[in-house]
C-alpha positions as CSV (number, residue, x, y, z in Angstrom):
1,X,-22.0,15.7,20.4
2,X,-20.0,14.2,17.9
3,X,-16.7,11.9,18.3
4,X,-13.8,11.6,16.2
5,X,-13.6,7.8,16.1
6,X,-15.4,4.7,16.8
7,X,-13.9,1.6,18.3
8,X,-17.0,-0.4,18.3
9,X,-17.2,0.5,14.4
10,X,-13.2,-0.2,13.9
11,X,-13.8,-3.5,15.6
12,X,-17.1,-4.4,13.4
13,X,-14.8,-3.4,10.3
14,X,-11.9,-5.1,11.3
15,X,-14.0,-8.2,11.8
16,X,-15.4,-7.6,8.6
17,X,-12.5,-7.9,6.5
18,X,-11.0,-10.5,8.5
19,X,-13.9,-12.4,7.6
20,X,-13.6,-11.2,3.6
21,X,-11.2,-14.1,1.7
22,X,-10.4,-11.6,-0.6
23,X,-8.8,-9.4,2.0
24,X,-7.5,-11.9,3.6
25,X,-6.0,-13.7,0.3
26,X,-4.7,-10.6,-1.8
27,X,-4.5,-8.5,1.4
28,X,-2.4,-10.6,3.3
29,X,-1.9,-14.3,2.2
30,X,-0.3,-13.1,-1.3
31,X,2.6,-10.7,-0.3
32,X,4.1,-13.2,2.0
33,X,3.2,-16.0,-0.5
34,X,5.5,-13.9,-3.0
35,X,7.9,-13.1,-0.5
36,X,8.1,-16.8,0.3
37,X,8.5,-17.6,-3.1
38,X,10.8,-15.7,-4.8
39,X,12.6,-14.8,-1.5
40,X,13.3,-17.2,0.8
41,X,12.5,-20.3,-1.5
42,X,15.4,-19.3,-4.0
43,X,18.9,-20.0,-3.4
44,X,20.2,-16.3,-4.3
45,X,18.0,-15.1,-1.1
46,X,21.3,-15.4,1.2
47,X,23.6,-13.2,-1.4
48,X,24.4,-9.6,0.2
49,X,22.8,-6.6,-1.0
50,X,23.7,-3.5,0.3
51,X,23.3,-3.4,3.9
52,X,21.7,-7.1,4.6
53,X,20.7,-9.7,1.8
54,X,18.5,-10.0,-0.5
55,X,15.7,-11.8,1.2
56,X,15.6,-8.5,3.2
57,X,15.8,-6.3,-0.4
58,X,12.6,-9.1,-1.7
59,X,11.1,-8.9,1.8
60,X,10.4,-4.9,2.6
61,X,9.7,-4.7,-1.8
62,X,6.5,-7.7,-1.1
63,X,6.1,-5.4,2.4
64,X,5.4,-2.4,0.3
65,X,3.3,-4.0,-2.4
66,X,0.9,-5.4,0.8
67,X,0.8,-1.9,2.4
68,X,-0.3,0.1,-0.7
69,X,-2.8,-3.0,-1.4
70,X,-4.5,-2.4,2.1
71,X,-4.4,1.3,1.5
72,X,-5.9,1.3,-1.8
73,X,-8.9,-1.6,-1.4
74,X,-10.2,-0.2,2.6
75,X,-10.2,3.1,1.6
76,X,-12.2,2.7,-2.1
77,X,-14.6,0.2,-0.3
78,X,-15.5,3.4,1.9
79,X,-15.8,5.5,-0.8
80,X,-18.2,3.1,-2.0
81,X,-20.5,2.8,1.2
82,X,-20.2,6.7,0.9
83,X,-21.6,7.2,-2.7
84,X,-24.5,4.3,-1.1
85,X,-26.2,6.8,1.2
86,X,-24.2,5.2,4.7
87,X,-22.2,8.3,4.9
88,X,-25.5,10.4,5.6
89,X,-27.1,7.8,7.7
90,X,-23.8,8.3,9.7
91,X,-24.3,11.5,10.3
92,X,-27.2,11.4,12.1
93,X,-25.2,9.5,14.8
94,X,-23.0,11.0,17.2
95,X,-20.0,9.3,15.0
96,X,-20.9,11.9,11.7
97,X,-19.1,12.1,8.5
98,X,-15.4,13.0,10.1
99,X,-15.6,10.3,12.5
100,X,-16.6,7.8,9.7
101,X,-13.5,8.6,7.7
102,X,-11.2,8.4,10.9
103,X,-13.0,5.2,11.3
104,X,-11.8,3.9,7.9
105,X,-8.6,5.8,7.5
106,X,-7.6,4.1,11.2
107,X,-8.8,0.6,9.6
108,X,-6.5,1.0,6.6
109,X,-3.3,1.9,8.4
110,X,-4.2,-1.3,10.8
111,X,-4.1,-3.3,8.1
112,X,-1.7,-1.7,6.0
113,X,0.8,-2.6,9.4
114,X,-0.6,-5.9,9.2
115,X,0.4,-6.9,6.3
116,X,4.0,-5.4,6.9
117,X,4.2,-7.2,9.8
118,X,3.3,-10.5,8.4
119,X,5.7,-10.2,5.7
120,X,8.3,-8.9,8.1
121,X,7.6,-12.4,10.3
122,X,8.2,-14.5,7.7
123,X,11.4,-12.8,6.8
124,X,12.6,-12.9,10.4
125,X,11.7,-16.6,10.1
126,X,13.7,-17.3,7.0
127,X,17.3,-15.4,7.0
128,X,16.3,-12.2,5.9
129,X,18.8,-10.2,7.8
130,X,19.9,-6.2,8.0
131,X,23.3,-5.1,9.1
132,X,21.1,-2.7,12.1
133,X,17.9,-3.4,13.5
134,X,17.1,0.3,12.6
135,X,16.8,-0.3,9.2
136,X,13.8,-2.8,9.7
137,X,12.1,0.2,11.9
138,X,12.8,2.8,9.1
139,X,11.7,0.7,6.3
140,X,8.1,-0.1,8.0
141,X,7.9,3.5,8.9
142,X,8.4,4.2,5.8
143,X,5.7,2.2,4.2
144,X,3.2,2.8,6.8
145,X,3.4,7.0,6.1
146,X,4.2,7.3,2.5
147,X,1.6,4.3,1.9
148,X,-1.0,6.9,2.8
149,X,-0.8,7.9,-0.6
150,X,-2.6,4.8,-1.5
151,X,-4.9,5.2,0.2
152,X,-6.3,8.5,-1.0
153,X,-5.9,6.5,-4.4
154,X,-8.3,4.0,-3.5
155,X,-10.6,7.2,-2.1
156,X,-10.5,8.3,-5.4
157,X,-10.9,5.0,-7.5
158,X,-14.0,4.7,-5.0
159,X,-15.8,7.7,-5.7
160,X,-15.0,7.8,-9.5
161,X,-16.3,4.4,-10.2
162,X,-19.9,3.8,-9.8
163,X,-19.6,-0.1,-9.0
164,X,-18.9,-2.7,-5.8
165,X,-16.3,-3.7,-7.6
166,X,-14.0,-0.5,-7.0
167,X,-12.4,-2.3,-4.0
168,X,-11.0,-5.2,-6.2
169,X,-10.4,-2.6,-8.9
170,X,-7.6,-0.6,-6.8
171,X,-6.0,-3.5,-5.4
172,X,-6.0,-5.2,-8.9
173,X,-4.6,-2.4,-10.4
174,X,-1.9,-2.1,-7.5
175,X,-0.8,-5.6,-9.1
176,X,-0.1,-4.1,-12.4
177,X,1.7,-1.3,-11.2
178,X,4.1,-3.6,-9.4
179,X,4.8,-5.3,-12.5
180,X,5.8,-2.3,-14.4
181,X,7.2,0.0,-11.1
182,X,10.3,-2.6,-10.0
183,X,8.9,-4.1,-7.4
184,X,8.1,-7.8,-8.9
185,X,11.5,-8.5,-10.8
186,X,14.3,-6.5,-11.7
187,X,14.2,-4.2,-14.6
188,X,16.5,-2.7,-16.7
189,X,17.1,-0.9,-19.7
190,X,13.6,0.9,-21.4
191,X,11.4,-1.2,-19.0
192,X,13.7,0.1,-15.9
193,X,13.3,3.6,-17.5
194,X,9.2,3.3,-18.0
195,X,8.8,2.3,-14.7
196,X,10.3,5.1,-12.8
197,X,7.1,7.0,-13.9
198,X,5.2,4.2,-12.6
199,X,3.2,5.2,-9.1
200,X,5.0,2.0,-7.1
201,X,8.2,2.9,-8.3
202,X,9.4,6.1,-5.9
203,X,7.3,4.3,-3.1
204,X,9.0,0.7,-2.8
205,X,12.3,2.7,-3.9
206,X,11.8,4.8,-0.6
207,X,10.8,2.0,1.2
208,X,14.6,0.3,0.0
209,X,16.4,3.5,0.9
210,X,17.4,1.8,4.3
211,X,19.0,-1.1,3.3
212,X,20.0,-0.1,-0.5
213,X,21.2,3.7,-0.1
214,X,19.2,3.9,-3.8
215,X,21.6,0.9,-5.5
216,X,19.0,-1.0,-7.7
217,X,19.6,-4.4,-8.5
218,X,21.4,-3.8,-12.0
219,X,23.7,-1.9,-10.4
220,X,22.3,1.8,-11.0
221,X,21.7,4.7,-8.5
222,X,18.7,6.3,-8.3
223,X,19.4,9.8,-6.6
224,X,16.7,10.9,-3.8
225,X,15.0,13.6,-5.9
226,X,13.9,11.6,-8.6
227,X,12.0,9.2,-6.2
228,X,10.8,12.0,-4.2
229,X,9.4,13.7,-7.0
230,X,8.3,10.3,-8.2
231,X,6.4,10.3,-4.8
232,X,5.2,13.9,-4.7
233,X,3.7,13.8,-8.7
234,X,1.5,10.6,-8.3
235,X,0.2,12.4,-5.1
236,X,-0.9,15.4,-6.6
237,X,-2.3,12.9,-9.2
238,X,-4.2,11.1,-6.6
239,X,-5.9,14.1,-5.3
240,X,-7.2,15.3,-8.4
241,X,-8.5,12.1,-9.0
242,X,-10.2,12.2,-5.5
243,X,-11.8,15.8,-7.0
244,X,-13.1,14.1,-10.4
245,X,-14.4,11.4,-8.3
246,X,-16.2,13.6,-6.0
247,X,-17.2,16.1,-8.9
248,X,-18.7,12.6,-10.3
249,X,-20.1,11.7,-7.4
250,X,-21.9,15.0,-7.2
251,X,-23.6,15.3,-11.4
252,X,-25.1,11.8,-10.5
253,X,-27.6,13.0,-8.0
């Protein structure tokens, strides 16, 4: 008989990344580093923006950016044990392939909402402020189901790339999107206008809706389909990269 999910395994896993200092540095530590610097260590933090202030506008964009991190490097490093042979040694167990993935998927979201909710406390702690406690709710919601996009990115940076490194890879690469999607500094002008393609840009937009209503920094609107089909586009992009990684994964046997 097989079961859909392990907490013994969740709790080894959990355990296991605690214990990783990369996890726990780029995971964790950095978005609320960020958000601590360039947030609640300037004096603009306190300026209104939209429906709270800008340490809240700084705070849910360095939120975001730790969500999609912990998405993207779980989910690639699981990829990897796959392509490794643990997946079928797994399946002999009563846990099996399905419950492995469960496993994994559950550990991402946990630490996805950890790192939202360690950003969120140091906001709390420093002035960030919202003009409705609902808006803090629909931001994190936000993050923590759209995110899940990331993590079928990392899935698929996983199984395409043939090296331990594939973990660092996605999360590293989740940097460089931030850069160029928005969520780092505002942008404006062609940058603001490359960045809308940008796979971080319709996410951390989304994530903004609550307190922004789509008003960027500059002053712009952004209307709701554009960062929907932002969203929807680097999706289906994600999944056919999950397909070439499995296709991969499969001509190297």
């Amino acid at each position: 008989m097989t079961i859909s999910i392990s907490p013994t395994m969740m709790r080894v896993e959990a355990m296991r990344q605690i214990r990783n200092p990369y996890t726990l540095a780029f995971t964790l530590g950095m978005p609320v580093a960020m958000y601590l610097l360039f947030g609640a260590g300037m004096g603009y933090g306190d300026i209104p923006a939209g429906h709270g202030n800008v340490k809240f506008y700084i705070m849910v964009s360095m939120a975001a950016y730790g969500c999609a991190v912990a998405m993207s490097s779980i989910t690639s490093l699981a990829a990897t044990e796959s392509k490794q042979g643990w997946g079928r040694q797994l399946a002999m167990t009563p846990l099996g392939t399905t419950g492995y993935a469960m496993t994994k998927l559950t550990t991402a979201v946990s630490f996805a909402a950890l790192a939202v909710l360690l950003v969120f406390i140091a906001g709390i702690a420093t002035g960030a402020e919202a003009s409705d406690v609902w808006r803090w709710w629909a931001s994190a919601g936000i993050m923590l189901g759209i995110g899940l996009m990331f993590g079928l990115y990392g899935l698929g940076v996983g199984l395409f790339f043939n090296s331990d490194t594939a973990a660092a890879l996605a999360s590293i690469s989740m940097t460089f999107f931030a850069f160029f999607g928005n969520v780092f500094m505002p942008l404006d002008g062609v940058m603001l206008d490359i960045a809308r393609f940008t796979p971080l840009y319709g996410f951390v937009a989304l994530s903004r809706w609550p307190l922004t209503d789509g008003v960027l920094a500059t002053g712009q609107t952004d209307s709701i389909w554009i960062i929907v089909l932002n969203i929807m586009v680097w999706l289906g992009l994600f999944a056919l990269l999950v397909a070439a990684g499995v296709k991969r994964s499969y001509s190297r046997r």
